[in-house]
C-alpha positions in Angstrom: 0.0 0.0 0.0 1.6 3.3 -0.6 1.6 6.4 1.5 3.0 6.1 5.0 2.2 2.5 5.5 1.4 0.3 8.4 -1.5 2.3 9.6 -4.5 0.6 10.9 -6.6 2.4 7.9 -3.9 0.4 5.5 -4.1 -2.8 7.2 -8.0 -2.4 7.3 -8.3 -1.3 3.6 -6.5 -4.5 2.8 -9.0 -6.3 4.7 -12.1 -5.1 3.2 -10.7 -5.1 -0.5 -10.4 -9.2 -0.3 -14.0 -9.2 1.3 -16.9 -11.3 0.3 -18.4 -8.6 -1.6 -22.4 -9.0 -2.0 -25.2 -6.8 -3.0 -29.2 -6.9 -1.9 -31.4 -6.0 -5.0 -34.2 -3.8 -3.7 -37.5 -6.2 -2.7 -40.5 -6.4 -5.3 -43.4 -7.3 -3.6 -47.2 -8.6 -4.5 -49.2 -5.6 -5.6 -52.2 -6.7 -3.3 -53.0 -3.1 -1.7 -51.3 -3.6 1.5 -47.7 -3.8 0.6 -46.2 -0.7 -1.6 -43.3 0.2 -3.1 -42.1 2.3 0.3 -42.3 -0.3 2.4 -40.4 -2.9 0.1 -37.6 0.0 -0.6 -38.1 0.3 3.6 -37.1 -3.4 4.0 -34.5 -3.0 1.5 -32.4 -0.4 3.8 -33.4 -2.8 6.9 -32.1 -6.3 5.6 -28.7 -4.2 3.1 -28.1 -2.4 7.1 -27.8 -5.5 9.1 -25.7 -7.0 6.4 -23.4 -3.9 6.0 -22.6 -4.8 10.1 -20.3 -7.5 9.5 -16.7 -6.6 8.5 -16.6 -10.1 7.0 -18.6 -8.5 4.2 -18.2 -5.8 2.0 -21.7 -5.3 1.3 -23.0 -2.7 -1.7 -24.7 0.3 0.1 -29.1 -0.1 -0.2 -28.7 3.8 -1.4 -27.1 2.8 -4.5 -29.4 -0.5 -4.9 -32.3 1.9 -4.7 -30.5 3.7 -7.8 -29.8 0.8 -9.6 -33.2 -0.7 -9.3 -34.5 -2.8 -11.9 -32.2 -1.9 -15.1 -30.7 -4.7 -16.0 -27.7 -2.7 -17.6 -27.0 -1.0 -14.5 -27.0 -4.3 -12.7 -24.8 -5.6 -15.1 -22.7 -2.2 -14.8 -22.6 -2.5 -10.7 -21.6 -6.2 -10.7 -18.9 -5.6 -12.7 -17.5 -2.2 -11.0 -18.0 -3.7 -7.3 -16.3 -7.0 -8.3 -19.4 -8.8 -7.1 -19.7 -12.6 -5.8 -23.5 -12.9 -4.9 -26.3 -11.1 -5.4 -29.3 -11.4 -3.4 -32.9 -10.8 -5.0 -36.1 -10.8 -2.8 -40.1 -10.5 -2.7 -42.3 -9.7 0.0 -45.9 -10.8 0.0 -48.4 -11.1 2.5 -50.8 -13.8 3.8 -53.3 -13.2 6.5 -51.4 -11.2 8.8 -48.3 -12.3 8.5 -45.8 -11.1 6.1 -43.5 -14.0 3.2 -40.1 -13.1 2.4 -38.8 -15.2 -0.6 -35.1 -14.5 -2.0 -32.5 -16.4 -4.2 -28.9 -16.1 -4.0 -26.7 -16.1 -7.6 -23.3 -16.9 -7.6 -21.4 -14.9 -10.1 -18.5 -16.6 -9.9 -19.6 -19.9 -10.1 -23.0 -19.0 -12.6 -25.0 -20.7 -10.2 -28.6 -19.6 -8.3 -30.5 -21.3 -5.9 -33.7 -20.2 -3.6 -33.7 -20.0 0.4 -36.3 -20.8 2.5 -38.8 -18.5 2.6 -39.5 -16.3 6.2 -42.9 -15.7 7.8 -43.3 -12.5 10.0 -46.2 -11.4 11.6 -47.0 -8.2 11.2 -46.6 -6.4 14.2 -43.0 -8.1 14.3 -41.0 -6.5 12.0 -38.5 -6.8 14.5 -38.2 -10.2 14.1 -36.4 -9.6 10.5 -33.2 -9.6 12.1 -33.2 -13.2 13.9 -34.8 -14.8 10.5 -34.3 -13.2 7.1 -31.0 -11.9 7.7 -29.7 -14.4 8.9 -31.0 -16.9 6.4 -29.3 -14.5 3.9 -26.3 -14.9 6.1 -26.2 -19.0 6.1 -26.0 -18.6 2.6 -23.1 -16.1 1.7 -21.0 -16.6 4.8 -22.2 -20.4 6.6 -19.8 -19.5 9.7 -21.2 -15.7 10.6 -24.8 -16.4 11.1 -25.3 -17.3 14.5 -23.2 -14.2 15.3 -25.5 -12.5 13.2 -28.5 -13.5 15.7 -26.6 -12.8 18.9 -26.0 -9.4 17.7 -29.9 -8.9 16.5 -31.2 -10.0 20.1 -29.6 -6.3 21.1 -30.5 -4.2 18.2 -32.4 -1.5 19.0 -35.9 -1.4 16.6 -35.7 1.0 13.8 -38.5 4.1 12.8 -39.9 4.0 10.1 -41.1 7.2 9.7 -38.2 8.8 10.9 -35.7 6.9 8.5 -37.7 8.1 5.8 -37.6 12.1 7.1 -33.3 11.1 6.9 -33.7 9.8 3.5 -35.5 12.9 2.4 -32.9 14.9 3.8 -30.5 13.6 1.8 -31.7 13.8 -1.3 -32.7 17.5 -0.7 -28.9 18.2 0.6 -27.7 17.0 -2.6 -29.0 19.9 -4.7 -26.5 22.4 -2.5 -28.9 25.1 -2.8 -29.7 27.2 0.9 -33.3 27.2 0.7 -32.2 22.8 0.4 -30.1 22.8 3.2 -33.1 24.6 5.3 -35.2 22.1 3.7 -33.1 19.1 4.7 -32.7 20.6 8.4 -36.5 20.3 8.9 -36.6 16.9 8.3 -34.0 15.9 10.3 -35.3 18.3 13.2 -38.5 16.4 12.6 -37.1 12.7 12.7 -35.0 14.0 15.9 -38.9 14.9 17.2 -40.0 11.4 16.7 -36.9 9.2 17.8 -34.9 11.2 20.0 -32.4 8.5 20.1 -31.7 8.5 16.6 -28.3 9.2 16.1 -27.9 9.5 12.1 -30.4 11.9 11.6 -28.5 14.4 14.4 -25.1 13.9 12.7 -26.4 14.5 9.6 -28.1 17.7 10.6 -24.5 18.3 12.0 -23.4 18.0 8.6 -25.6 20.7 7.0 -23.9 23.5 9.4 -20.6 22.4 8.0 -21.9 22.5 4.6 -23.3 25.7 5.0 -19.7 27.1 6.7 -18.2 25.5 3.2 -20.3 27.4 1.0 -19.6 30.7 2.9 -23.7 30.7 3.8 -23.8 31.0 7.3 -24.5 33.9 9.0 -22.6 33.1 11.8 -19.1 31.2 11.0 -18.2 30.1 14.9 -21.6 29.9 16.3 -22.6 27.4 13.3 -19.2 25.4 14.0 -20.0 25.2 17.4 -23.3 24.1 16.9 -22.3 21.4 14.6 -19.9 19.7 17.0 -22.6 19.8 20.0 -24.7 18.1 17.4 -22.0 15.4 16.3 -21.2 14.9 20.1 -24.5 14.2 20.7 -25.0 11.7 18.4 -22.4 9.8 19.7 -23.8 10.0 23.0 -27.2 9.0 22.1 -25.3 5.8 19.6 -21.5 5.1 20.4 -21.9 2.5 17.7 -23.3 4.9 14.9 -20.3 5.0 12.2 -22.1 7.7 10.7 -21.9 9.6 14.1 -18.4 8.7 14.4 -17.5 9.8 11.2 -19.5 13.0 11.1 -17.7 14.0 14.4 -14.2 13.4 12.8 -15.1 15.0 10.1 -16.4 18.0 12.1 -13.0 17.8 14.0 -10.8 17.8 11.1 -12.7 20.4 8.9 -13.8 22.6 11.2 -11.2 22.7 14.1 -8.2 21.1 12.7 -7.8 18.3 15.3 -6.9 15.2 12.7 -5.4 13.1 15.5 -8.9 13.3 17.4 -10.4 12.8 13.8 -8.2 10.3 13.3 -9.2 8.3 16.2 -12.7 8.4 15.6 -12.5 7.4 12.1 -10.7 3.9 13.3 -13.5 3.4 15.7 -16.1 3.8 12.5 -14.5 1.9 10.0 -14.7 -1.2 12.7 -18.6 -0.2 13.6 -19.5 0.4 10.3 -17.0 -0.8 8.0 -19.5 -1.1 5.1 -20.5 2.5 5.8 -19.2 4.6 2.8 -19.3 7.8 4.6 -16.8 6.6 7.0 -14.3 6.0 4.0 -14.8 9.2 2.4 -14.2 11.4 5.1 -11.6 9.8 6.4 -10.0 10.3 2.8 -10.3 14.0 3.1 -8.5 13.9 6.9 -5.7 12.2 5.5 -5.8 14.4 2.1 -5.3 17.5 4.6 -2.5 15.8 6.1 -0.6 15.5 2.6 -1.2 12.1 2.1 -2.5 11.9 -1.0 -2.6 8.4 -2.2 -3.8 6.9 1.2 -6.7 9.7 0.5 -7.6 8.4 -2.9 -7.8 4.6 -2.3 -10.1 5.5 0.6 -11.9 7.8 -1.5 -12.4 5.1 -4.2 -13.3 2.0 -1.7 -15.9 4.4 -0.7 -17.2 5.1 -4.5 -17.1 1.1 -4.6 -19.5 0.7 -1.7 -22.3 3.1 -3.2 -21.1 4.4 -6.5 -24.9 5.5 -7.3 -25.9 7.6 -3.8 -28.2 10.2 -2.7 -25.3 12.1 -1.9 -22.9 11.3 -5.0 -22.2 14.8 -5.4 -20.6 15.4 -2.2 -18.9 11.8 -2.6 -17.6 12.3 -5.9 -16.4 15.4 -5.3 -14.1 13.9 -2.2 -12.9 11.7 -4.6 -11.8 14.6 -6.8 -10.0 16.3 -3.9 -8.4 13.1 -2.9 -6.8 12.7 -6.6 -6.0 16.0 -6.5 -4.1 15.8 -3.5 -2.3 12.8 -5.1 -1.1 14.1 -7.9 -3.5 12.0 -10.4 -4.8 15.2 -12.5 -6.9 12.7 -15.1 -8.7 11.1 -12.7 -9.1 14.3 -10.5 -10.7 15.8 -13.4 -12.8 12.9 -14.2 -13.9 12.0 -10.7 -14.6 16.1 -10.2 -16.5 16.5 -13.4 -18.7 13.9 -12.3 -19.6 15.9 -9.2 -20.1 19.0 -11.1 -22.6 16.9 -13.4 -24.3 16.2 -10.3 -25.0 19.8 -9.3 -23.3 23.1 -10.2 -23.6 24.5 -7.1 -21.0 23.1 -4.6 -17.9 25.3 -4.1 -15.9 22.9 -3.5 -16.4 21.1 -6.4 -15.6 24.4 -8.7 -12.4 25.4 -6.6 -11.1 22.5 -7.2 -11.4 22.0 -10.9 -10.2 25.2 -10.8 -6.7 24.1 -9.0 -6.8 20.9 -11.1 -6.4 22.8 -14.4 -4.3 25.3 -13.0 -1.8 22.4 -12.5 -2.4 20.5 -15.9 -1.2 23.9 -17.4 -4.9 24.9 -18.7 -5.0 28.5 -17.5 -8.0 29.2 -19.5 -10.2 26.5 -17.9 -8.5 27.1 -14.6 -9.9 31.0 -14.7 -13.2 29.9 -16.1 -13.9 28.1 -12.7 -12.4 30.4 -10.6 -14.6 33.0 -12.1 -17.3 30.9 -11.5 -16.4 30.2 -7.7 -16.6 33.7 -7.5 -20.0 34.2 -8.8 -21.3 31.2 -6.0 -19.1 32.3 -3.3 -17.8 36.2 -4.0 -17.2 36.4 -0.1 -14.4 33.7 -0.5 -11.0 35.3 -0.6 -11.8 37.3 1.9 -13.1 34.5 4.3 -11.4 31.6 3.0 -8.7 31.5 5.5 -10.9 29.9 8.1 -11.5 27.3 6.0 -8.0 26.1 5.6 -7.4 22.9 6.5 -3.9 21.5 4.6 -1.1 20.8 6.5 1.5 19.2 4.7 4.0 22.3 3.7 4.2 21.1 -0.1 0.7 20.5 -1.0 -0.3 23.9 0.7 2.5 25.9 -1.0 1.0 24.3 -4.6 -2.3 24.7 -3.6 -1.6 28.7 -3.5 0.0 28.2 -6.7 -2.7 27.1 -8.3 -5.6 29.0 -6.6 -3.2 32.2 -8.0 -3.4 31.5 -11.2 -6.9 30.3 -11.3 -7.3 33.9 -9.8 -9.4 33.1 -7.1 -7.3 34.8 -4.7 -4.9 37.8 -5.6 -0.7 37.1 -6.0 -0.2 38.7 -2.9 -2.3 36.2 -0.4 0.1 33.6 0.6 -3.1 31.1 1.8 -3.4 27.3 0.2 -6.8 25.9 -0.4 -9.7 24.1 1.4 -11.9 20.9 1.2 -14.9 21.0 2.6 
């Protein structure tokens, strides 16, 4: 592994690279009036979450098998790009008041399929998912995990419905980086807070919307918002030690916002073995390390993370990591490429457009390189004169070529001696 090898996050990557890689296709169910389409997709996250627990697995995120959904080139495409060796299809259907789950397992590798036994739930046992159809998943793909599986499901806390689907909204509202979306996404989460109190995603995401709005330059109130966003991150925590999501988020919050990456650091080993199919966990972890200098540690974090849900609610802000994290290698191609994606995905991120400003500044494209920095200007005219609190590079040769190329993309004037910024 390159960079500053034998780190934990090395040794870990390792790991989950060589892992049994396996994807849940979202659930079709039996169009009798009862079941719908939200509850199958809300079965999907349940099941694709427990599996995405074990580190034994590297299982696809149910985000990106939500975007995939029935398209059999995409399915072709996703088996292919996340090296696949089973893939799990299911059906739900109901009989009296009980609910059938049904699923097959195909074997890539070996081009074989065969069907499980099917699960009977009652209805007002949802619960119950956990100690039969996962692990009858489980027996399947990995014969000498599922009774750990169980144990572990005997202590899970029961999930909201209604309040995972106010987090999911969230998400897809952040992505659009607009303010008036960010407010919009903060109402949902203050809403699924309302109804489960305990629920620790929802508060580290709405942790993550005050950062975003301190990236963009849009909030009113620079220390009070980065204060804010820590209590919420810290909170989380406190409500789910276990959360990856919560870990992560507070690292991130740490490294970005107050430029502790050994606390970061820390926390970011304690998600990846929580959640170590989590994809957030991978990404911002790649940007901690990216600030540090180390570029190519960064970038195969960044891209086991795209590998895990290449097709996500939040694929702007992931893709646009990913960008960083070449960038900060020294891959200019791919930064371009993995950046352009990003910008595809919404014009509006900063981040994104400062750095395919710095990118072309260092493949020698001047032209391009001005182009975005004009246009940084135009979504963020406040930035060279606040842009210093966003700082976050440390490594003395990264940060002095960062200037360089944020000078000539003239985002900031000669005579500012500053380097740039990931959110």
């Amino acid at each position: 592994m390159p960079g500053n090898g034998g780190t934990p996050w090395n040794d870990w990557l390792s790991g989950r690279s060589s892992a049994t890689a396996v994807a849940l296709y979202p659930y079709t169910w039996c169009s009798n009036g009862t079941i719908t389409r939200d509850f199958a997709q809300h079965m999907t996250f349940i099941v694709t979450w427990a599996l995405m627990e074990l580190s034994e697995l590297r299982t696809v995120s149910p985000e990106t098998m939500l975007k995939i959904g029935s398209s059999s080139n995409d399915r072709s495409w996703l088996e292919k790009f996340a090296n696949l060796k089973y893939v799990v299809q299911g059906q739900i259907a109901q009989r009296d008041a009980a609910l059938i789950f049904s699923h097959s397992v195909r074997d890539l590798e070996a081009g074989t399929e065969w069907s499980l036994s099917t699960a009977e739930i009652p209805l007002g046992r949802l619960h119950d998912i956990h100690h039969s159809v996962v692990p009858e998943i489980i027996r399947h793909v990995a014969p000498d995990l599922h009774e750990i599986l169980i144990e572990r499901a005997r202590n899970r806390r029961p999930d909201n419905q209604k309040a995972q689907e106010l987090m999911l909204n969230a998400l897809i509202a952040i992505q659009s980086m607009r303010p008036e979306a960010l407010d919009y996404a903060e109402s949902l989460l203050v809403q699924a807070q309302k109804i489960d109190p305990h629920y620790a995603t929802a508060i580290a995401l709405h942790a993550r919307v005050h950062s975003l709005r301190i990236g963009q330059g849009w909030a009113p109130d620079h220390d009070l918002s980065a204060r804010e966003a820590l209590r919420l991150a810290r909170k989380a925590i406190q409500k789910d030690p276990n959360n990856a999501i919560a870990l992560s988020i507070n690292g991130h919050m740490l490294a970005f916002l107050f430029n502790e990456l050994e606390k970061a650091t820390s926390l970011f080993e304690q998600a990846m073995k929580v959640g170590p199919n989590e994809p957030l966990v991978w990404l911002m972890s790649a940007i901690t390390l990216a600030y540090q200098g180390r570029g190519k540690e960064a970038l195969e974090r960044a891209q086991f993370g795209l590998r895990l849900s290449p097709r996500d609610p939040l694929s702007l802000l992931h893709y646009s990591i990913a960008g960083f994290c070449a960038y900060a290698a020294g891959e200019y191609d791919l930064a371009a490429s993995l950046t352009r994606h990003a910008y595809a995905e919404g014009k509006a991120y900063s981040a994104t457009i400062r750095t395919l400003a710095c990118i072309y500044a260092a493949q020698g494209d001047v032209a391009r390189a001005r182009h975005y920095g004009q246009e940084l200007l135009s979504v963020q005219p406040d930035f060279p004169d606040c842009y210093e609190r966003l700082i976050r590079i440390q490594e003395p040769t990264f940060r002095q070529l960062s200037i360089q190329h944020l000078r000539t993309a003239g985002i900031i004037p000669p005579q500012v001696s500053k380097p740039l910024a990931a959110e």
